[in-house]
RODO-2510 file (C-alpha; in nm, 4 decimals, decimal comma):
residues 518
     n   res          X          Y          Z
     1     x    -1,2830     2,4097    -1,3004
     2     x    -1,5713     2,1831    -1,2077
     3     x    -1,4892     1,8639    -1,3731
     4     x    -1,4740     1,5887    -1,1890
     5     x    -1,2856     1,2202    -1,2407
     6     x    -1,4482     0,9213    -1,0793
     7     x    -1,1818     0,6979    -0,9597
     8     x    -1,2724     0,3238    -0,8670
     9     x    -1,0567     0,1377    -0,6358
    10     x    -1,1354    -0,1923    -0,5741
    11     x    -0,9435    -0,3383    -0,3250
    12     x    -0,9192    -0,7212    -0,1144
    13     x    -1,1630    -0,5778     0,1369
    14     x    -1,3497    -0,3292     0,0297
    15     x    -1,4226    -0,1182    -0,2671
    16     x    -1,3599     0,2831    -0,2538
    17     x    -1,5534     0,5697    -0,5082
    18     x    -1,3397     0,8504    -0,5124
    19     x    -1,4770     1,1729    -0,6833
    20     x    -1,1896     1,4016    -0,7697
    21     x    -1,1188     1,7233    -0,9095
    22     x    -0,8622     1,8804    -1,1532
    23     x    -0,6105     1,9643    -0,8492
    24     x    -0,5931     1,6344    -0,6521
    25     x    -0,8717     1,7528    -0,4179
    26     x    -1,0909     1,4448    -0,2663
    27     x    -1,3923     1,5955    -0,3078
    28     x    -1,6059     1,2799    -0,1184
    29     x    -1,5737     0,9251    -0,1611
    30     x    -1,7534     0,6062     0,0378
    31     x    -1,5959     0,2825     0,0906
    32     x    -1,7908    -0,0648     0,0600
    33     x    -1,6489    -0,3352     0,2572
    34     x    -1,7560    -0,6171     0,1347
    35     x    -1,9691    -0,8866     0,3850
    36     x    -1,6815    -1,0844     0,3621
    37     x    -1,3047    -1,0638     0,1727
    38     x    -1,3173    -1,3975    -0,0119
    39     x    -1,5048    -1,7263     0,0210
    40     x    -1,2663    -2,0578     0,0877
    41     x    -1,4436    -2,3583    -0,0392
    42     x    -1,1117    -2,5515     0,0269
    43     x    -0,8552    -2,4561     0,2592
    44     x    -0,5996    -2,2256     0,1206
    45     x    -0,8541    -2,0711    -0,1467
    46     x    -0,9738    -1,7363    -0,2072
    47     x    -1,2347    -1,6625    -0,3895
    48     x    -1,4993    -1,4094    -0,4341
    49     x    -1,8570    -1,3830    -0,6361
    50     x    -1,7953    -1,0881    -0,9045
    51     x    -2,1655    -0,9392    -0,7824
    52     x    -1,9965    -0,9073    -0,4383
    53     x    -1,7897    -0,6504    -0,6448
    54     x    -2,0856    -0,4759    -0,8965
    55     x    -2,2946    -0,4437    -0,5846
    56     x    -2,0448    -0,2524    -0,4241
    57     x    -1,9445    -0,0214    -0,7172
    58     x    -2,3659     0,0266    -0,7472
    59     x    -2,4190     0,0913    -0,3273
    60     x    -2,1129     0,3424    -0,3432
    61     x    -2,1968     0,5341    -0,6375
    62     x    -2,5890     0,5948    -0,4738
    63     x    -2,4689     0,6695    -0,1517
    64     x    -2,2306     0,9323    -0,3156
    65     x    -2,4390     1,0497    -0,5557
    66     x    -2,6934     1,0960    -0,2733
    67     x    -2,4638     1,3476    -0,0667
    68     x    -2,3327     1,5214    -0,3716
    69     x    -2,6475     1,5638    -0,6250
    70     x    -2,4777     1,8107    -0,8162
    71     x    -2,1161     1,7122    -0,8397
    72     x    -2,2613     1,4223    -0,9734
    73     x    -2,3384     1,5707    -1,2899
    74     x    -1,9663     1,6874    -1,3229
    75     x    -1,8180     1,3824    -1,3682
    76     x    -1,6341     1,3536    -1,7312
    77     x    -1,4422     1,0278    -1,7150
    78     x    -1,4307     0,7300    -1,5437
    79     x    -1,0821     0,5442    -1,4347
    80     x    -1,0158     0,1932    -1,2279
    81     x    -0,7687     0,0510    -1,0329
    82     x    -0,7934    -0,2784    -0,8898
    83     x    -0,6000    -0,5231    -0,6424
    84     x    -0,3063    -0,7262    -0,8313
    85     x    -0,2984    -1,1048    -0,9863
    86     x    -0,6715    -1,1676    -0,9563
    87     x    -0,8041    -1,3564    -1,2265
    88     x    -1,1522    -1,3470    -1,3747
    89     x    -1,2620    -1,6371    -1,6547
    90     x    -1,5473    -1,5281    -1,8776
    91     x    -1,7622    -1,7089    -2,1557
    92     x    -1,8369    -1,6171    -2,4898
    93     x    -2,1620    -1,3899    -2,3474
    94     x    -1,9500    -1,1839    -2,0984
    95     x    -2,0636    -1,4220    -1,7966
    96     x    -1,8496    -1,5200    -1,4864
    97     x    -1,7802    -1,8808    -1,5388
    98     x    -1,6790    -1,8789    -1,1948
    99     x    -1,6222    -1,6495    -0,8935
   100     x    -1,2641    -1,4629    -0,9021
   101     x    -0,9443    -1,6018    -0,8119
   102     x    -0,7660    -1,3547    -0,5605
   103     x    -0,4082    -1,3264    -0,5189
   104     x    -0,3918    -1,4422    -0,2186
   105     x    -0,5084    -1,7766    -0,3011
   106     x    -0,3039    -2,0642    -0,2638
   107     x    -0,4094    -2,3188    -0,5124
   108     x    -0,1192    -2,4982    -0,7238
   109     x    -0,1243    -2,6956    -1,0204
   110     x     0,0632    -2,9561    -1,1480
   111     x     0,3765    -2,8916    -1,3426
   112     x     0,3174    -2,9318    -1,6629
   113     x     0,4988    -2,7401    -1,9128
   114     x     0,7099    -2,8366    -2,1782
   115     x     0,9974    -2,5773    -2,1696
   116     x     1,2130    -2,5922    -2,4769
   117     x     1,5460    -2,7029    -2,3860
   118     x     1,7308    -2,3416    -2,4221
   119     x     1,5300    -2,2376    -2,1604
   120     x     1,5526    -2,4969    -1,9202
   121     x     1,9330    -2,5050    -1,9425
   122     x     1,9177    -2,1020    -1,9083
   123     x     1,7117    -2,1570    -1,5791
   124     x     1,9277    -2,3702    -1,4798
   125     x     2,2595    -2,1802    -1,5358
   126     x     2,1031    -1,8403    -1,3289
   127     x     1,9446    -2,0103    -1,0668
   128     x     1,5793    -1,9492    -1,1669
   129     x     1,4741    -2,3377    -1,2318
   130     x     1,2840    -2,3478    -0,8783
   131     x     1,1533    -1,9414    -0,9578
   132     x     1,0141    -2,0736    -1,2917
   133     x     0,8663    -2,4368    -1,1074
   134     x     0,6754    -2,2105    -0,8884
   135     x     0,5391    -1,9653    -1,1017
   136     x     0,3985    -2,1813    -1,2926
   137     x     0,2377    -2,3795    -1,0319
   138     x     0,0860    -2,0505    -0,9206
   139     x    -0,0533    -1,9811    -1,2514
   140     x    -0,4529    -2,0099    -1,1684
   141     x    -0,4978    -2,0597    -1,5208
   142     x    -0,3000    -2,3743    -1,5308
   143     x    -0,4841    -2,5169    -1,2385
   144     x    -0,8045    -2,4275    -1,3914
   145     x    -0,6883    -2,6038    -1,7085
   146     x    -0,6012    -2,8998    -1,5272
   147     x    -0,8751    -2,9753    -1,2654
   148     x    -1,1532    -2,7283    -1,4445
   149     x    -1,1294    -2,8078    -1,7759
   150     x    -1,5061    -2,8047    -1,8909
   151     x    -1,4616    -2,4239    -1,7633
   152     x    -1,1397    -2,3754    -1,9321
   153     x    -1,2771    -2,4846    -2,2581
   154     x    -1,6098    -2,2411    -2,1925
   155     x    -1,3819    -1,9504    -2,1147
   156     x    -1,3688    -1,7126    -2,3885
   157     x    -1,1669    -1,4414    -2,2144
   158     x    -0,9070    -1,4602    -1,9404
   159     x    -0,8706    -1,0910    -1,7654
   160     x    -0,7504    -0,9916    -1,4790
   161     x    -0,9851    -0,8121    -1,2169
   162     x    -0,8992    -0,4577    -1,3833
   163     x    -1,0168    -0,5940    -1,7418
   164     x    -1,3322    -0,7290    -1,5740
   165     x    -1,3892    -0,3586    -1,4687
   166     x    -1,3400    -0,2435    -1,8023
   167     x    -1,5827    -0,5002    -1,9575
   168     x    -1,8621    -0,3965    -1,6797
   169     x    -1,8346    -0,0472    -1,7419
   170     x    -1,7599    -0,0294    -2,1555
   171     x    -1,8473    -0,3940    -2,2869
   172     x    -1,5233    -0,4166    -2,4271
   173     x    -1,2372    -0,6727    -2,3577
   174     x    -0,9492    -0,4175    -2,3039
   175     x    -0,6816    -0,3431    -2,0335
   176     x    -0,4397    -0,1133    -1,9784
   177     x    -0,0238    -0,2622    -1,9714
   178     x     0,0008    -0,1002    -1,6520
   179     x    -0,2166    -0,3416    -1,5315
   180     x    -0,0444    -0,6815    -1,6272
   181     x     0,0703    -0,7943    -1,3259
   182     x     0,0410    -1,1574    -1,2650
   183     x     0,1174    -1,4885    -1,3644
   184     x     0,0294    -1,4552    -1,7247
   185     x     0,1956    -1,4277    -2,0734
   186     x     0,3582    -1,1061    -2,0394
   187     x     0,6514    -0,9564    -2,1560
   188     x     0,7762    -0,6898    -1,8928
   189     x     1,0775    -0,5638    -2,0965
   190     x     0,8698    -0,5406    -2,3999
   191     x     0,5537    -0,4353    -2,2134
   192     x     0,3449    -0,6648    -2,4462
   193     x     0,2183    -0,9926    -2,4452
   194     x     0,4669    -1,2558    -2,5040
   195     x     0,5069    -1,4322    -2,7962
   196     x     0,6223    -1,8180    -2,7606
   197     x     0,8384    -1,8050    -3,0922
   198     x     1,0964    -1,5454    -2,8690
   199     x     0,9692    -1,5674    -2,5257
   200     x     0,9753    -1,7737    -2,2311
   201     x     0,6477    -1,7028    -2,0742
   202     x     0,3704    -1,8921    -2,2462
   203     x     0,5221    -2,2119    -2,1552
   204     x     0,5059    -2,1368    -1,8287
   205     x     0,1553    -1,9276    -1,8665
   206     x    -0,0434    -2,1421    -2,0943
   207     x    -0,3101    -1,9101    -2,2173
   208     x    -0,4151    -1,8746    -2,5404
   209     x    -0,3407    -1,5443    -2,6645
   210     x    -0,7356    -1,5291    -2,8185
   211     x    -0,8224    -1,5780    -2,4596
   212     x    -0,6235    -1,2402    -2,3358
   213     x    -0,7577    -0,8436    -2,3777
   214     x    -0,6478    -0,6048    -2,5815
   215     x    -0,3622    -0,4239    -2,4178
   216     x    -0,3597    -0,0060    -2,4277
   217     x    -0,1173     0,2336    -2,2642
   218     x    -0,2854     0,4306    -1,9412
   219     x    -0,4390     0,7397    -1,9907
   220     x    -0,6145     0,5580    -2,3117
   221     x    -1,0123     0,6187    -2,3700
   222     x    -1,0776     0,2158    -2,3915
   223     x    -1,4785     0,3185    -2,4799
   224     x    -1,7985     0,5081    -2,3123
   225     x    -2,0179     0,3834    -2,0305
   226     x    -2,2883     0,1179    -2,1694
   227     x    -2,6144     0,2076    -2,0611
   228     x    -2,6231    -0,0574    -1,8204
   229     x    -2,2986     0,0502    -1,6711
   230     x    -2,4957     0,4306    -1,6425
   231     x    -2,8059     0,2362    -1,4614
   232     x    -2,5586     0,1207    -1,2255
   233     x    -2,3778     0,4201    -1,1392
   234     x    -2,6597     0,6847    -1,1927
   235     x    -2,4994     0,8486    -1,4454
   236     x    -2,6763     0,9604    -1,7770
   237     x    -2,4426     1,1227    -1,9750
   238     x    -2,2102     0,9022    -2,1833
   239     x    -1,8665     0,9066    -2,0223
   240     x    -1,5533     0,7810    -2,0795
   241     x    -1,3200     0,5071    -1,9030
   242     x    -1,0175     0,5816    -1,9514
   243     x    -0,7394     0,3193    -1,8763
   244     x    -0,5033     0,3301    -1,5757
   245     x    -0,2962     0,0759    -1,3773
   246     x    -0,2631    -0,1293    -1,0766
   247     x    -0,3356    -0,0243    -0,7129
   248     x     0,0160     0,0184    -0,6168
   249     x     0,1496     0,1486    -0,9827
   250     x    -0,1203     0,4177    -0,9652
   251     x    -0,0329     0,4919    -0,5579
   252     x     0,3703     0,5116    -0,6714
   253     x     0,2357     0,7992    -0,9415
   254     x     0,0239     1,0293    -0,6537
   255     x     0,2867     1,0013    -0,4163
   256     x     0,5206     1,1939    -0,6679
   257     x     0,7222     0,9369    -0,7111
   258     x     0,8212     1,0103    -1,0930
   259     x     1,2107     0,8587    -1,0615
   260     x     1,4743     0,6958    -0,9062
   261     x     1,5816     0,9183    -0,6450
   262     x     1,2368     0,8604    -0,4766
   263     x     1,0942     0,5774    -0,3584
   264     x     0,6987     0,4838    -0,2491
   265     x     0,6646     0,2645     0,0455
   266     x     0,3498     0,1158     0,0297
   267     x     0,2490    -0,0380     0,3983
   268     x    -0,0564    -0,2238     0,2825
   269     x    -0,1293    -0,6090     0,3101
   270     x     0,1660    -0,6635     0,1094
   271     x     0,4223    -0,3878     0,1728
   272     x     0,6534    -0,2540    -0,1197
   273     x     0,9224    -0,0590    -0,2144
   274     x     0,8999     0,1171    -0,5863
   275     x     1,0716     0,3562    -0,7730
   276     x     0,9815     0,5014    -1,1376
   277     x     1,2093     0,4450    -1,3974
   278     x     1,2733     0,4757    -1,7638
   279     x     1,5001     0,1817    -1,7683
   280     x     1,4362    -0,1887    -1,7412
   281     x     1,5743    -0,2447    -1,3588
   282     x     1,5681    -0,5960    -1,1829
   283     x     1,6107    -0,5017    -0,8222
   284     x     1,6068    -0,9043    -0,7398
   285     x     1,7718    -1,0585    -0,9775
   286     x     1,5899    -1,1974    -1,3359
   287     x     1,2513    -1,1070    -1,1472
   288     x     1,1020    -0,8270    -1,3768
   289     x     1,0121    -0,4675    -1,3317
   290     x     0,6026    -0,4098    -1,3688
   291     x     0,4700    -0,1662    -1,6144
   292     x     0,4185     0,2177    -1,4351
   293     x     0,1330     0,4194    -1,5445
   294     x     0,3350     0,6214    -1,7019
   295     x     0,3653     0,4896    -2,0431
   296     x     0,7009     0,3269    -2,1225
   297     x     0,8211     0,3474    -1,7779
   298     x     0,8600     0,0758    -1,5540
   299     x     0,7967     0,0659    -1,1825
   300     x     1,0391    -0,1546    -1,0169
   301     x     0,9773    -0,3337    -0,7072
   302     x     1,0106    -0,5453    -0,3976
   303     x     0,7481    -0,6963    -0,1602
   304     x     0,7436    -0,7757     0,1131
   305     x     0,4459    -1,0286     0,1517
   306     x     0,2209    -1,0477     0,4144
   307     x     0,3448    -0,7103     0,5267
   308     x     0,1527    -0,4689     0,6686
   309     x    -0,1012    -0,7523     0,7162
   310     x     0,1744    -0,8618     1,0027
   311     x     0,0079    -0,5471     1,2168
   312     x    -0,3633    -0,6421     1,1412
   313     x    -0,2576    -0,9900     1,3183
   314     x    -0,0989    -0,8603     1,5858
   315     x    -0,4134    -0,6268     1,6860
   316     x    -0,6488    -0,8858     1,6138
   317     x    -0,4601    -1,1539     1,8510
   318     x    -0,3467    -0,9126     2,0542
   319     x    -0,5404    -0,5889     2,0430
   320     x    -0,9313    -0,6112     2,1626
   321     x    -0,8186    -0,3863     2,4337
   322     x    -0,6995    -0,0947     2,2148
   323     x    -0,9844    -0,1832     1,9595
   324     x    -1,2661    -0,1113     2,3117
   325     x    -1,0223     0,1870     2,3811
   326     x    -1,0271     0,3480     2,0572
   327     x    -1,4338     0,3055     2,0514
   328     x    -1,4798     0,4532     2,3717
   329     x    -1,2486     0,7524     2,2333
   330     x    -1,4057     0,7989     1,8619
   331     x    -1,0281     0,7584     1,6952
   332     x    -0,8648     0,5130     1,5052
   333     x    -0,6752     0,2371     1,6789
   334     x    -0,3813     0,3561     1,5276
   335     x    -0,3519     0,6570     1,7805
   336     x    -0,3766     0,3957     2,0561
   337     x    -0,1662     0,1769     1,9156
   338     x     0,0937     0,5001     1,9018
   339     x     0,0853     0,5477     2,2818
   340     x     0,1436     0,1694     2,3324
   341     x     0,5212     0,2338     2,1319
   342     x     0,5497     0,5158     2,3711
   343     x     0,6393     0,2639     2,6255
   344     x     0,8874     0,1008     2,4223
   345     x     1,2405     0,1766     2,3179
   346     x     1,4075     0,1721     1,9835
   347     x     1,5661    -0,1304     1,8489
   348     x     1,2994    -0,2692     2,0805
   349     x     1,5575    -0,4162     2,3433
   350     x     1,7180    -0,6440     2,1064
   351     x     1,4384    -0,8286     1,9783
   352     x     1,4358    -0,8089     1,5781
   353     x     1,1768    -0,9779     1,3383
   354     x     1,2618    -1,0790     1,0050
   355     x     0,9075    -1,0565     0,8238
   356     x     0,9303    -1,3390     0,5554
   357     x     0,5552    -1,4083     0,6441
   358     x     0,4749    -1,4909     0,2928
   359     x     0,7869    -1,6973     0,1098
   360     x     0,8981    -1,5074    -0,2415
   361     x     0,9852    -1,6898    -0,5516
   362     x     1,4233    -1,6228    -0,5048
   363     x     1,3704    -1,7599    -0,1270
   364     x     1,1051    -2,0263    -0,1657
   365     x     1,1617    -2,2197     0,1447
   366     x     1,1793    -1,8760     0,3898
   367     x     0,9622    -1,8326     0,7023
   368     x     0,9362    -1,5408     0,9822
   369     x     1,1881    -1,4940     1,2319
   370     x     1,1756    -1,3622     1,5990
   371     x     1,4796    -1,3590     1,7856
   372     x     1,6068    -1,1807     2,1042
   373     x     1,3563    -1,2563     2,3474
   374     x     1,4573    -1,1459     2,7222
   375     x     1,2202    -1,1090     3,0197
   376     x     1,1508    -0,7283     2,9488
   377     x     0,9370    -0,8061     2,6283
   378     x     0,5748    -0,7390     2,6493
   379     x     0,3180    -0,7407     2,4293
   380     x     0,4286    -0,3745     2,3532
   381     x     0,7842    -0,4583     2,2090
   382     x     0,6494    -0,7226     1,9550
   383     x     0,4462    -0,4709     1,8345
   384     x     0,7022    -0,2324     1,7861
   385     x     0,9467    -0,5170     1,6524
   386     x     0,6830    -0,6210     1,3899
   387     x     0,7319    -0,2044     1,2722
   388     x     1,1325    -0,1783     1,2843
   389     x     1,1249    -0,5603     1,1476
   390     x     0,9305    -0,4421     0,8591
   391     x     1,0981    -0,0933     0,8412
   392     x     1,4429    -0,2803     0,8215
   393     x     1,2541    -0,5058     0,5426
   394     x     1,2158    -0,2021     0,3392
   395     x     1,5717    -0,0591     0,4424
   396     x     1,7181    -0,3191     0,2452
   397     x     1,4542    -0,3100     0,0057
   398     x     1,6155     0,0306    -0,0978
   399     x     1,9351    -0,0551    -0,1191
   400     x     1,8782    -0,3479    -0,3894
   401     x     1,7481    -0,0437    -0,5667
   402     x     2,0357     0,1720    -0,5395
   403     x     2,2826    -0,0917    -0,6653
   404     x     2,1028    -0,1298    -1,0032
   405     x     1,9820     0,2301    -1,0538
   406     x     2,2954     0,3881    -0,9369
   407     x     2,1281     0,6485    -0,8259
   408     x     2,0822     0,7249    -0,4249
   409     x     1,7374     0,7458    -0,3047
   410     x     1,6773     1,0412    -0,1004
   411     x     1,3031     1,0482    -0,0032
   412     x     1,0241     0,7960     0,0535
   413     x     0,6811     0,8810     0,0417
   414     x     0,4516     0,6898     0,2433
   415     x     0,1100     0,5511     0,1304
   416     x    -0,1238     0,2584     0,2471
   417     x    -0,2971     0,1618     0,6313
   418     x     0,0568     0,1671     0,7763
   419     x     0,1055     0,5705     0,7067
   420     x    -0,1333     0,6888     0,9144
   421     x     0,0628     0,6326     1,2241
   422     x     0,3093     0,8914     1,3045
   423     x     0,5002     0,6675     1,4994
   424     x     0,4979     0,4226     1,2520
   425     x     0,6121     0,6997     0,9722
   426     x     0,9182     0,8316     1,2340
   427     x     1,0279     0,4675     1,2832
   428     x     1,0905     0,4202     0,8842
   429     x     1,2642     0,7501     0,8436
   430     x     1,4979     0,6418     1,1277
   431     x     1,5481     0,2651     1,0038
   432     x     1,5555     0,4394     0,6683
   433     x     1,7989     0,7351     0,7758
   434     x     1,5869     0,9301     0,5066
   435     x     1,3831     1,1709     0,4986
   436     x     0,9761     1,0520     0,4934
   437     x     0,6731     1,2195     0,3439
   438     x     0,3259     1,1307     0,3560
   439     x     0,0690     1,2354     0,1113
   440     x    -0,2340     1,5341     0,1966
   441     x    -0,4834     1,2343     0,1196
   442     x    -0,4509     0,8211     0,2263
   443     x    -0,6332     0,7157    -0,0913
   444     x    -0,3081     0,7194    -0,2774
   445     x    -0,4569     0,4176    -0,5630
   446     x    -0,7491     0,6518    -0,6482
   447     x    -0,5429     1,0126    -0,6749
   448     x    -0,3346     0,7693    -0,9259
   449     x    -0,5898     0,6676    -1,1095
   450     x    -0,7480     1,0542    -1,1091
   451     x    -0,4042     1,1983    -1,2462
   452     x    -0,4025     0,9476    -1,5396
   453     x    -0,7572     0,9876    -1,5846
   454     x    -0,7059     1,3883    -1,6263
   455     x    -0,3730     1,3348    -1,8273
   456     x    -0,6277     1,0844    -2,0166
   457     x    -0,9021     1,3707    -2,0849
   458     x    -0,5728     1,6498    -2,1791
   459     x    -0,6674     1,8744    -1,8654
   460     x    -0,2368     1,8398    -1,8742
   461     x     0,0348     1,8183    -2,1248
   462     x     0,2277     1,5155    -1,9233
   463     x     0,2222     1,3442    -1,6059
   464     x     0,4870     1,5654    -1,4973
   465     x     0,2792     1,8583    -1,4779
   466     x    -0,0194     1,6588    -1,3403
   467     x     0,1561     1,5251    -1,0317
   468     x     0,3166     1,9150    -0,9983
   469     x    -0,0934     2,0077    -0,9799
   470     x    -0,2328     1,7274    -0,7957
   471     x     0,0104     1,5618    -0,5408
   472     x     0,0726     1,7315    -0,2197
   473     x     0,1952     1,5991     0,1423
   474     x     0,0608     1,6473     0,4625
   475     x     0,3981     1,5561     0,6596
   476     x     0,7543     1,5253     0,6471
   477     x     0,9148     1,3119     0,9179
   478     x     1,3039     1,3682     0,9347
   479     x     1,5395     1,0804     1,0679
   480     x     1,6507     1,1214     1,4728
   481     x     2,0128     1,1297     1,4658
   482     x     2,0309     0,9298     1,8189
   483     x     1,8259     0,6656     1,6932
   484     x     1,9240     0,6200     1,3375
   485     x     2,3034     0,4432     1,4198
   486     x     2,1480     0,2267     1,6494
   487     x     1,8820     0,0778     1,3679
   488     x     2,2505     0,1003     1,1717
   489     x     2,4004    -0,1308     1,3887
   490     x     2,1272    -0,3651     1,4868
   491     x     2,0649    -0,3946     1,0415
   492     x     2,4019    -0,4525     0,9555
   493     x     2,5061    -0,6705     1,2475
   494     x     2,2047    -0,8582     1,3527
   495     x     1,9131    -0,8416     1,0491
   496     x     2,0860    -0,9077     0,7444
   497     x     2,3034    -1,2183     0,8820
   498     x     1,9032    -1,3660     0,9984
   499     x     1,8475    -1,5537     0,6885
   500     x     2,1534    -1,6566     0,5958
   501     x     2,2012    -1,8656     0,9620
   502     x     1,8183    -1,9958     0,9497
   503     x     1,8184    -2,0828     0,5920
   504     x     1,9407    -2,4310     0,6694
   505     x     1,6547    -2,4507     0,9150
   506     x     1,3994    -2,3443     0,6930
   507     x     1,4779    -2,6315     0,4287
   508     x     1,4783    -2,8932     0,7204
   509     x     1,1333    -2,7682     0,8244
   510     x     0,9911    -2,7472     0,4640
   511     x     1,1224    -3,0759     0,4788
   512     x     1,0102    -3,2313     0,7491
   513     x     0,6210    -3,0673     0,7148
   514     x     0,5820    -2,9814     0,3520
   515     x     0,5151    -2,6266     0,4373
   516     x     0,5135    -2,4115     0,2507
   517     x     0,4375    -2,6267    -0,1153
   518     x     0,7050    -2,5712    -0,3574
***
């Protein structure tokens, strides 16, 4: 077959155009990054100018259609997958009434929602009053409304970054479910938007549905390329865009991860642990699964924020030497980051980190942990505690999982920065005590949105058979017997009792500073 798919993946750094054919086979892609992640005009805020974003998809697509002339004319869909909770607002004409909101940004608006009294004594009774306070003082929209409001009244359309992307490339104002990830008027278990005469969500969320998109399942044809969106691109012909899902919902599909009994670890900025399911799972409590790419499936989850983003500090504070190194070399400074563990021992000498970098909504007040420090620590063992801390993250990650699937995960595929370090990979299969794969290719977000675009285009009867035909691994790390009881040991005895003796702390500091907002 020569047909190709043209997979998008914008991410917080850089954009990536992936050409693809019909058996998962990266054919070329080039990655953009962008002059700078995100603009802060105040600090805490993230922000970045949409033409940062066009400019990129154009640059890419020239560069690639430059090396591959005649590929380029194989091309018979389009498909996007973009970075989570990033928030776009648009005016009646399609234009950016301001740059986009990223989902890192730290903004929070004033509580101002008028919860009907059912639900406020239901928060109450399950614990989620503070969970619901916060969420909707993260709601950009709410801010917007409330410090911005000649935009808010301008704003005709409300989309996250992925329905931007669709509106760029087809002119229309449509998204796929799988892509509804954020603090907006959704309902997960109903995988629609919610309505306020049965749900909870638009008083928290208060967006007018007029202002949302039009939601589709993945693998939908949401409309052609406009003719401006073929100037951009070099591409004539009219194509279609077919609909996908989010960066890490389309990575979970092309690591093969099509139930419970495996799991994709994402080691990205924000690590994650997800399964696919057909049922409605909470692995945290009354915190919803997100819509799979898979239609009527759910993918659920749990982050670890600021993850993976805990090793791009460390070799930024700590690493110029192995960043020299590696240049001198011509390899990643991932390989000389791997000798530097060589040095080390597992369980790191007793020093564990508990990696609540980023505070979630059920432990608002939580901050990062180091304990165990001794006179044999160097610069070496953080490095490898930031790993096992992050590995042991994940390790109980899983077993939230297992209690409400009932059903024992027995492999984890690996995807994201973090996986292309094999020591990082052997370290989670021995925290883990499972066995670890990693996929043939790194861009795991565009393979997942090339599967649903073929499944989109009927090149295969289901996702099952496209993942059979398009997802391979490259690896398969099995857990060290010797090493796995003492992660056992150091988990059950030392890691999971962390929180629980801090936690006191933690509100005294929050306290005392006001850090982090609630």
């Amino acid at each position: 077959m020569n047909d190709l798919i043209l997979s998008i993946d914008c991410g917080t750094q850089s954009l990536r155009v992936l050409l693809f054919d019909p058996f998962g086979r990266l054919i070329d892609f080039h990655k953009e990054e962008y002059p700078q992640p995100y603009t802060s005009l105040k600090p805490g805020w993230a922000e970045q100018d949409l033409s940062v974003y066009e400019q990129a998809l154009a640059k890419s697509c020239f560069v690639l259609k430059q090396r591959n002339p005649e590929k380029w004319q194989m091309i018979r869909a389009v498909s996007v997958t973009t970075q989570r909770d990033t928030c776009v607002l648009l005016d009646g004409e399609g234009r950016p009434l301001k740059p986009a909101i990223l989902w890192l940004d730290q903004r929070m608006a004033e509580y101002d929602c008028h919860l009907p009294l059912h639900y406020k004594i239901g928060f109450k009774i399950i614990g989620m009053d503070k969970a619901a306070f916060i969420s909707a003082k993260k709601c950009k929209a709410n801010w917007i409304r409330q410090n911005e409001p000649e935009i808010w009244k301008k704003t005709h359309k409300f989309l996250l970054l992925s329905g931007w992307f669709n509106y760029l490339l087809t002119g229309q104002f449509i998204d796929s479910v799988a892509n509804q990830i954020g603090h907006i008027p959704f309902n997960y278990k109903k995988q629609r938007w919610a309505d306020p005469k049965t749900d909870y969500q638009p008083y928290l969320f208060q967006i007018e549905k007029e202002k949302l998109p039009q939601l589709v399942d993945p693998a939908t044809i949401i409309g052609e390329l406009t003719e401006y969106a073929r100037q951009l691109m070099g591409l004539m012909s009219k194509i279609p865009v077919i609909a996908a899902g989010s960066d890490k919902g389309c990575e979970t599909l092309a690591m093969g991860c099509l139930n419970e009994s495996s799991a994709c670890a994402s080691l990205g900025t924000t690590a994650t642990l997800q399964i696919t399911s057909q049922k409605y799972l909470e692995p945290i409590k009354f915190m919803p699964p997100y819509p799979a790419v898979i239609p009527g499936h759910f993918n659920p989850e749990v982050e670890i924020f600021r993850g993976f983003w805990m090793v791009s500090w460390f070799k930024n504070e700590f690493g110029n030497y192995e960043a020299q190194l590696a240049a001198q070399r011509g390899v990643g400074i991932e390989e000389i980051f791997d000798e530097l563990l060589r040095n080390t021992k597992p369980g790191s000498m007793g020093l564990i980190l508990q990696p609540y970098w980023g505070a979630g909504l059920k432990m608002p007040e939580a901050r990062g942990a180091i304990i165990g420090f001794g006179d044999v620590h160097s610069r070496a063992y953080l490095y490898r505690a930031i790993i096992e801390g992050l590995s042991y993250a994940l390790l109980e990650a899983a077993g939230k999982m297992e209690r409400v699937s009932g059903v024992p995960i027995e492999k984890v595929m690996v995807a994201g920065g973090g996986s292309r370090s094999d020591f990082v990979c052997q370290i989670l299969s021995n925290v883990l005590n499972r066995e670890v794969f990693r996929g043939e290719i790194y861009e795991g977000s565009g393979l997942g949105a090339a599967i649903v675009g073929f499944v989109g285009l009927k090149y295969y009867r289901d996702f099952n058979e496209a993942v059979k035909n398009m997802v391979r691994y490259s690896k398969k790390f099995e857990p060290q017997k010797e090493h796995t009881q003492l992660y056992s040991q150091l988990y059950e005895k030392v890691y999971r009792k962390i929180y629980k003796r801090l936690r006191p702390l933690y509100k005294a500091m929050q306290k005392i500073t006001g850090y982090p907002e609630l």
